[in-house]
C-alpha distance (Angstrom), angle and dihedral (degrees) to the residues before:
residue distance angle dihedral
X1 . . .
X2 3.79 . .
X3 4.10 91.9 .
X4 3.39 86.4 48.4
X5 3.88 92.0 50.4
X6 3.96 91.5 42.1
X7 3.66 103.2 51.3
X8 4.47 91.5 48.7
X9 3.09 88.6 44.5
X10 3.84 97.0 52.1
X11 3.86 89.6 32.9
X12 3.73 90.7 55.7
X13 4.11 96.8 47.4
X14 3.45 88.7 50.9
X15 3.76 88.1 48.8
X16 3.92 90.1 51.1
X17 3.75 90.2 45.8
X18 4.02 91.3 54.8
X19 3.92 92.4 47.9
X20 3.89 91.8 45.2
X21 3.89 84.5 57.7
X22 3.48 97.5 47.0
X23 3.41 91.3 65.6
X24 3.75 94.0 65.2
X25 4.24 88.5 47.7
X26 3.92 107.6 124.1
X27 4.28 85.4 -144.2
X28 3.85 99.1 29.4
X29 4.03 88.9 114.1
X30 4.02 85.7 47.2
X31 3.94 94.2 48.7
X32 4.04 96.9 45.3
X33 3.29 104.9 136.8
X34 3.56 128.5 -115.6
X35 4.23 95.0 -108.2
X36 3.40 124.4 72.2
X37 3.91 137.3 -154.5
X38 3.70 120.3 -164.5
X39 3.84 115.7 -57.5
X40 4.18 138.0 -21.0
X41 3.33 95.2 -64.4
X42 3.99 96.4 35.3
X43 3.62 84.5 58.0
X44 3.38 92.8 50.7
X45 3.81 94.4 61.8
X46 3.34 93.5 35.4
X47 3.61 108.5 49.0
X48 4.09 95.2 39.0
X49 4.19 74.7 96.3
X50 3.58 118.2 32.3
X51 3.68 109.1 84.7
X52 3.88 128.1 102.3
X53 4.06 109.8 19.6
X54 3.85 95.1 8.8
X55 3.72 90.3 75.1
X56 3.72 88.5 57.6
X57 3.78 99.4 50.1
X58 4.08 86.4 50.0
X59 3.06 95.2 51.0
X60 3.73 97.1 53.1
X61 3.56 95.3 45.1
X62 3.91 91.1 54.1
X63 3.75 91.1 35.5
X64 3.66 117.6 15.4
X65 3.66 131.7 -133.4
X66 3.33 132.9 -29.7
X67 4.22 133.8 170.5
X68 3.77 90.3 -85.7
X69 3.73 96.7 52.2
X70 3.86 103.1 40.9
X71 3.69 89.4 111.9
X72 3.85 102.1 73.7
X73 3.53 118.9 83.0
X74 3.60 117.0 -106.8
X75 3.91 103.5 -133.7
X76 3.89 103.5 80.6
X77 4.20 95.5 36.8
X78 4.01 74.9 51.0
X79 3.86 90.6 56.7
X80 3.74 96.1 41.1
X81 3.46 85.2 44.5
X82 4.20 87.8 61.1
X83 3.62 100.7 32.1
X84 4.00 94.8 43.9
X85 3.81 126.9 -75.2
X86 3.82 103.0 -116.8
X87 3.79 132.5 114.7
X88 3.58 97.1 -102.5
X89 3.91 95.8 48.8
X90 3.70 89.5 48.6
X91 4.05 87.4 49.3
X92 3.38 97.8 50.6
X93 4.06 94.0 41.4
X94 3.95 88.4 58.2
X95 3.94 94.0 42.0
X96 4.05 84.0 57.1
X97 3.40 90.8 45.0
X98 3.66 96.2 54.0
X99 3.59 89.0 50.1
X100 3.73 91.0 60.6
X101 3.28 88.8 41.7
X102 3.85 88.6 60.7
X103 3.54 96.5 41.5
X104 4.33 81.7 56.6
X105 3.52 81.7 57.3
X106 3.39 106.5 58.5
X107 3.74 95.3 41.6
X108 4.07 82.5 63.3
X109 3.53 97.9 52.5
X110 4.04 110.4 26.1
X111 3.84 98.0 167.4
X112 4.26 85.2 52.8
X113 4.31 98.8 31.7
X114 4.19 79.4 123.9
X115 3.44 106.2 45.5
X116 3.63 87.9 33.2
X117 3.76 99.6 54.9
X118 3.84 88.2 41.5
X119 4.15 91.9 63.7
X120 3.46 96.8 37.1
X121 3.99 88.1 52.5
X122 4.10 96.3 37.6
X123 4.04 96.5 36.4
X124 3.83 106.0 123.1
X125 4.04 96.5 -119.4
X126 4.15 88.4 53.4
X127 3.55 92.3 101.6
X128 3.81 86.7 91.5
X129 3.71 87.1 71.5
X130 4.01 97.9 67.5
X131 3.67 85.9 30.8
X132 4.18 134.2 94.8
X133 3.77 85.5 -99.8
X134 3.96 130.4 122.1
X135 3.71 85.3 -137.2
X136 3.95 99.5 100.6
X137 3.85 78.9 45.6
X138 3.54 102.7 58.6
X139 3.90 90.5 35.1
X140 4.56 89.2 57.0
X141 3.76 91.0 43.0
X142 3.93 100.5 44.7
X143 4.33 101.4 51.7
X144 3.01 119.5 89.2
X145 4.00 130.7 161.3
């Protein structure tokens, strides 16, 4: 469980530390995106990841597939579909699918688990793990030891 642990909590500072900046963006009014959580500040949180693909998986858990959006895979629209196809249900899905992702990793290397966890949590392209992206998804699904 301490992977697990690790990586959200990681995940979620870095999350903080994106929305916190965001607040100082010239144009972050003029880039909101398009989906929103709760409230202001909600949205805040919330929306500092859901632009490019994340559109694409909401829309296909709300609305299914169509012939623009046959080429996302149909397990993690299916699970926002279930749990509820908003922006914070898709958020939080990934972010616990990162974690199991990291706990995959450290089962594979033992001696590393730390140092492993730490990249996979602090590499620069991790954002897709607390973001409406199938990537934490794929990641949990595909280790195995």
């Amino acid at each position: 469980m301490r992977p697990f642990a690790t990586f959200v909590w990681i995940r979620l500072l870095l999350w903080a530390g994106t929305a916190l900046a965001l607040l100082w963006a010239p144009l972050a009014k003029e880039r909101a995106p398009s989906e929103r959580a709760w409230g202001p500040w909600s949205d805040l949180f919330f929306g500092t990841f859901a632009h490019w693909d994340a559109r694409w998986f909401l829309e296909i858990a709300r609305n299914g597939y169509d012939e623009t959006s046959a080429a996302f895979f149909p397990l993690y629209p299916l699970v926002l579909h279930v749990l509820g196809s908003t922006i914070v249900t898709g958020t939080l899905v990934s972010l616990v699918a990162g974690g199991i992702a990291a706990v995959a990793v450290a089962r594979i290397a033992p001696q590393l688990a730390g140092d492993a966890v730490l990249l996979l949590a602090l590499f620069p392209t991790a954002y897709v793990f607390s973001a409406v992206y199938s990537d934490g998804h794929f990641h949990a699904l595909t280790e195995r030891k």
